[in-house]
N, C-alpha and C positions, 0 to 999 in steps of 0.2 A: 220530458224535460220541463214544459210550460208546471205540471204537474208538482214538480222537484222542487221548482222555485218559491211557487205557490204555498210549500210548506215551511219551505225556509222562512222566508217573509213573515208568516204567521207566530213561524216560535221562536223570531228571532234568533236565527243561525247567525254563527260571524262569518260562515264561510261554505260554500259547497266544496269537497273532493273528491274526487274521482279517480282511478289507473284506465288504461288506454296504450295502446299499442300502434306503431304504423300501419300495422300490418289491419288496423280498425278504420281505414282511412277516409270515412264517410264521416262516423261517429266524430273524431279524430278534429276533422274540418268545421263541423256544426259546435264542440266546443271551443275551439279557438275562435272562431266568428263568434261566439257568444261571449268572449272576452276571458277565458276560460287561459289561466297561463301552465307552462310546465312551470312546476314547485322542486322538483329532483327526479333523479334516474332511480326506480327501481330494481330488485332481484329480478332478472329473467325467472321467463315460468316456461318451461319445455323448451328454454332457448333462445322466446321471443324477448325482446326487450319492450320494458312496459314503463313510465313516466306517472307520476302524481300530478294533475293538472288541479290547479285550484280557483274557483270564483268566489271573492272576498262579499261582504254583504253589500256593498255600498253599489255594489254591479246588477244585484238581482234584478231590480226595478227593470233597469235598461235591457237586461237579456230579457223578461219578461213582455216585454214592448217589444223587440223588436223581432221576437217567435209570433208573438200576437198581428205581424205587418205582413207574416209573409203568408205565403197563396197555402191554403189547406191541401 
């Protein structure tokens, strides 16, 4: 993720997107703590239901810093 942001940042992204599922619920947690919103409900894929989570550019910095806080 540190990685993701890192390039955003760089080439001037407006935004990170992602899909993600409940059923991801680790993944799931670490982009909503990153500030990371649902954007809409997606098509199910074999049933699961999956969400567009979005991080706008103005957030990078702060998700950035605050991956960089926490324990390796």
């Amino acid at each position: 993720m540190a990685a993701c942001l890192r390039h955003a940042i760089r080439d001037g992204a407006p935004a990170i997107g992602l899909h993600t599922s409940p059923m991801m619920a680790t993944a799931l947690r670490l982009y909503t703590t990153l500030g990371f919103t649902r954007e809409r409900d997606l098509d199910p894929i074999d049933g699961v239901a999956y969400g567009r989570y979005v991080l706008p550019a103005g957030r990078f910095q702060a998700a950035l810093d605050q991956l960089a806080s926490w324990p390796a």
